[in-house]
Structure formats: structure tokens, C-alpha cells
C-alpha positions as CSV (number, residue, x, y, z in Angstrom):
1,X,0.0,0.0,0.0
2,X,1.2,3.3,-0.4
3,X,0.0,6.5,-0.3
4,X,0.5,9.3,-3.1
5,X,-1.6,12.6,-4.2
6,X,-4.6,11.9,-6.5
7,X,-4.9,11.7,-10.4
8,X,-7.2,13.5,-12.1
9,X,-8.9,10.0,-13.9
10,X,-9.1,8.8,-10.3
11,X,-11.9,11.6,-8.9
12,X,-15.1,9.6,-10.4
13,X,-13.4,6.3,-8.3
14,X,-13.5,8.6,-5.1
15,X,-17.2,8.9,-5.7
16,X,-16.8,5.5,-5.8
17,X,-15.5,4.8,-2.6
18,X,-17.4,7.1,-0.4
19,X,-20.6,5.5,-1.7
20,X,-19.5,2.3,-0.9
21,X,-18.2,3.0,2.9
22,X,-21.1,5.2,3.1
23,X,-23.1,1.8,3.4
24,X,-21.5,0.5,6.8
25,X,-23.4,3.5,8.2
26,X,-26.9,1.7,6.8
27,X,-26.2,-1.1,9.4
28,X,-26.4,1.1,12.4
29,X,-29.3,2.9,11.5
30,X,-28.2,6.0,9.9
31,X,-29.2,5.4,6.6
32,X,-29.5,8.9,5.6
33,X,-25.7,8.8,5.8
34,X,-25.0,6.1,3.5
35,X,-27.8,7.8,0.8
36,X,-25.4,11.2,1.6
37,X,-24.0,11.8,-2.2
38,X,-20.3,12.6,-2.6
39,X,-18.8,15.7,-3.0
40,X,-19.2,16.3,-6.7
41,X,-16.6,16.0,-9.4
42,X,-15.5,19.7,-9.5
43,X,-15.2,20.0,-5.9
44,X,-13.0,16.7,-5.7
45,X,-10.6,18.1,-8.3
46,X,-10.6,21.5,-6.2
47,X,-8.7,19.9,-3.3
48,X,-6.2,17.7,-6.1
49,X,-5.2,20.9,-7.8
50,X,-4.6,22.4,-4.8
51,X,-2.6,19.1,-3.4
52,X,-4.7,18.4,-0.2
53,X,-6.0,15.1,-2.1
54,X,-4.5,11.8,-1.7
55,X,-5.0,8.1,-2.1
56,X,-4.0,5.1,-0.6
57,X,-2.9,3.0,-3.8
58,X,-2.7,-0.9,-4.2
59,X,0.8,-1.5,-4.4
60,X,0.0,-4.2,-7.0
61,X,-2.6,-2.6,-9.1
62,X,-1.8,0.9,-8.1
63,X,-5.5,1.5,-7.9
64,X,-7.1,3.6,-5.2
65,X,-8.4,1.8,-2.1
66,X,-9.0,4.8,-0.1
67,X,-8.3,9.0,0.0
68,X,-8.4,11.4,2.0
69,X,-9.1,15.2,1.2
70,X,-8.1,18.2,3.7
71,X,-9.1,22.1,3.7
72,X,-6.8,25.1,6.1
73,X,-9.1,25.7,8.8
74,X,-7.6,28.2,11.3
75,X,-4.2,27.6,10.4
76,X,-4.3,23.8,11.1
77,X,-5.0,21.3,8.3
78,X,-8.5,19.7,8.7
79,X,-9.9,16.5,7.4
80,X,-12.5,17.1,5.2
81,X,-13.1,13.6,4.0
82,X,-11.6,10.3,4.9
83,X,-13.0,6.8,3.1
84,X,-11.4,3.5,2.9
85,X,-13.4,1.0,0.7
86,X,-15.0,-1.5,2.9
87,X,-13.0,-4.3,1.4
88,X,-9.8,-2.6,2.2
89,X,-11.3,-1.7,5.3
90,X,-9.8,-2.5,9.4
91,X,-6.2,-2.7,7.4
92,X,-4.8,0.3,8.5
93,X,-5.6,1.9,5.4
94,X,-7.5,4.8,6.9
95,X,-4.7,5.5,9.9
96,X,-2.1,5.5,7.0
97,X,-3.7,8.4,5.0
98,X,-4.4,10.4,8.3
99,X,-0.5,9.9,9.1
100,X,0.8,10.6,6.3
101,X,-1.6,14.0,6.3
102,X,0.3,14.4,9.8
103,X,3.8,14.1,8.6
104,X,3.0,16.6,5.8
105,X,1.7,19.2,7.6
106,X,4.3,19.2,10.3
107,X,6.5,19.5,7.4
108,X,5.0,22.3,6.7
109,X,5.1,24.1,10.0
110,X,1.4,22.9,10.7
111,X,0.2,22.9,14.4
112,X,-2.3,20.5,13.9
113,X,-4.9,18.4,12.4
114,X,-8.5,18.8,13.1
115,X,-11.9,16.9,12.4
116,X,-15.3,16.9,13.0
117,X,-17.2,13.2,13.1
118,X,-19.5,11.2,14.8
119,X,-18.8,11.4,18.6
120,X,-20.3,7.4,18.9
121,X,-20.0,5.8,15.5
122,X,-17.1,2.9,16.4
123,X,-15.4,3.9,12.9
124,X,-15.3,7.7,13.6
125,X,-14.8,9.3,16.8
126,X,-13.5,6.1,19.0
127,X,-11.5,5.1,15.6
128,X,-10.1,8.6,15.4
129,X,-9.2,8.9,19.6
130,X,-7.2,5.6,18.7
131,X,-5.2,7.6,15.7
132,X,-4.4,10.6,18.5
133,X,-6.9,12.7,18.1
134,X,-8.5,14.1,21.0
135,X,-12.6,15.8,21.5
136,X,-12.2,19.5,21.6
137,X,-14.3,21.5,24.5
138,X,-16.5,24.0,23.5
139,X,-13.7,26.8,24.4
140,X,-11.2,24.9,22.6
141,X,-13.2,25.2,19.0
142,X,-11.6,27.6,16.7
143,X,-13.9,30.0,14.4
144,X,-13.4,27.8,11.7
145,X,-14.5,24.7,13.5
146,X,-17.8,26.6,14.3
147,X,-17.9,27.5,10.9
148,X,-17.5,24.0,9.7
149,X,-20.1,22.4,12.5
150,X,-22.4,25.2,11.7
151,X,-22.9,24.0,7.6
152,X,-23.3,20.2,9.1
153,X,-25.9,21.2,11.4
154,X,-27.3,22.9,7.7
155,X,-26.9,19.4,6.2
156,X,-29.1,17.6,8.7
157,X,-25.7,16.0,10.5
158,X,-26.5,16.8,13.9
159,X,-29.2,14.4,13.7
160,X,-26.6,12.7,15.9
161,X,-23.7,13.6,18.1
162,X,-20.8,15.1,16.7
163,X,-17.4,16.4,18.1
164,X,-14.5,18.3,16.7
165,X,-11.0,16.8,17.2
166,X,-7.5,17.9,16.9
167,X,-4.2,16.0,16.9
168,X,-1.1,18.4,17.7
169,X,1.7,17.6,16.0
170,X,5.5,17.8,16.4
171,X,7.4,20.5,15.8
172,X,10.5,19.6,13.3
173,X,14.4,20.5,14.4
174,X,13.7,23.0,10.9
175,X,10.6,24.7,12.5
176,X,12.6,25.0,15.6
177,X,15.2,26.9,13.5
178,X,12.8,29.1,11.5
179,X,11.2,30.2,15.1
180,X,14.7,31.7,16.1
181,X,16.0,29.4,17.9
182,X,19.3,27.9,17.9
183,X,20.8,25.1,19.1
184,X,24.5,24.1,20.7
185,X,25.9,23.1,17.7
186,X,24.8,26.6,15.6
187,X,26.0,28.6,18.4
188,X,29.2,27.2,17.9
């Protein structure tokens, strides 16, 4: 499996995905989840061309098994959209895409990830405490958070709980160094 950013022949196969992990939803009696159409074509290629799309790729048929998209939301990199088709599915497929999200935005300088999901849904928020993320409190939630949580409770989502997570990430030794800091061996 590896992971890599998506190509543009691939978007209609994201569709694809989401659809089908949408159905695990039907069996716990959200089915107004798993009926919930994908974000359209346009929208998909949106986040490709500007390279918060990837997929997690076969390694032997290099076809998509799962993707991830992000937005910026106050500074920190948020995850718009994670699906892992549910025959790929429990194979680390989905933790892969959200770590390889987190080593490029700390890369990046980025602070943190951050999510919004269903708080009780065994595949989303306990999944997603597993992958280090943790429930923000209500003072914790950013502008953009609210933002984002206000157009889901627009979509009909708060039907059921929901929470907004974060995972902080690590600062690199080059972020360190761009802040101004120095260490022994530069003093030297």
C-alpha cells in the first residue's frame, strides 16, 4: 500500500469509494448517511489541484483503495473527507492516510490536524481517539471549527452527536530553526 496525491482520472473512483463505505453507516441505522452523495466532481478536483488530495494505492494494481481530502481551517489542516473502501477496510488503510496527512503538515510548520465526526459511530470518533486525536471542548473550537459544524448542522448532520477533534503535532528540528532558535551546535 502506499500512499500518493490523486490523479485526475481517479476523482469519479473517489465517488466511488465514499458510496461504498457510506453503506456500513446503513447497518447502524443512519441510513440517511449512506444515501449522503459525494462531493461532486469539481469539488474533488478543487482539493487535487490544490494538493490536499491523496489516495491510498494498491501497491500491486496501483488502484485507489481509499483517499483522504483536507481544507486550512484556522491555520491547522483539517480533514475534510476520509474513506477506505470496505473491502480494504480494518487494514490500517485509513490511519495511513491520516499519518501521512500528519507528517506533511508538520512538514510544513502545521500545528495540527483537526476533524469533525461522529462522537459514537465505532469507525469515527473512537477510531479517530485511537489515531491521537483528541474531543475538543466547547472553548477549545476555533472560528473555523464553528464555521465548519455550523454547515453540518445545515446538512441535517446533527441528527446525531458530533465532536470536533485535533491532533497536535511535532514540531520539526527546521521549524525549531525558523522560530529563532538555535541550538549548541549553531552557536558554535
Amino acid at each position: 500500500m502506499r500512499i500518493r496525491a490523486v490523479r485526475e482520472a481517479e476523482l469519479p473512483v473517489l465517488q466511488d469509494i465514499e458510496r461504498a463505505a457510506g453503506e456500513w453507516f446503513r447497518g447502524i441505522g443512519m441510513p440517511e448517511i449512506a444515501e449522503d452523495e459525494p462531493l461532486p466532481l469539481d469539488v474533488l478536483a478543487g482539493y487535487r489541484q490544490a494538493g490536499r488530495a491523496w489516495v491510498a494505492a494498491d501497491a500491486a494494481a496501483d488502484a485507489a483503495v481509499g483517499y483522504l481530502i483536507a481544507d486550512v481551517v484556522d491555520g491547522n489542516l483539517h480533514v475534510e473527507q476520509v474513506s477506505v473502501h470496505p473491502g480494504c477496510a480494518r487494514r490500517g488503510v485509513g490511519r495511513r492516510l491520516l499519518d501521512h496527512l500528519a507528517e506533511h503538515a508538520a512538514a510544513d510548520g502545521v500545528p495540527a490536524l483537526t476533524l469533525t465526526t461522529f462522537a459514537d459511530v465505532p469507525w469515527n470518533g473512537p477510531y479517530y481517539r485511537r489515531c491521537g486525536f483528541v474531543v475538543l471542548d466547547d472553548g477549545e473550537i476555533t472560528p473555523g471549527l464553528r464555521a465548519v459544524r455550523e454547515r453540518e448542522a445545515a446538512h441535517g448532520l446533527d441528527r446525531w452527536p458530533r465532536v470536533c477533534m485535533r491532533r497536535m503535532l511535532p514540531r520539526t528540528s527546521r521549524q525549531f530553526l525558523r522560530s529563532g532558535h538555535t541550538t549548541q551546535s549553531s552557536q558554535m
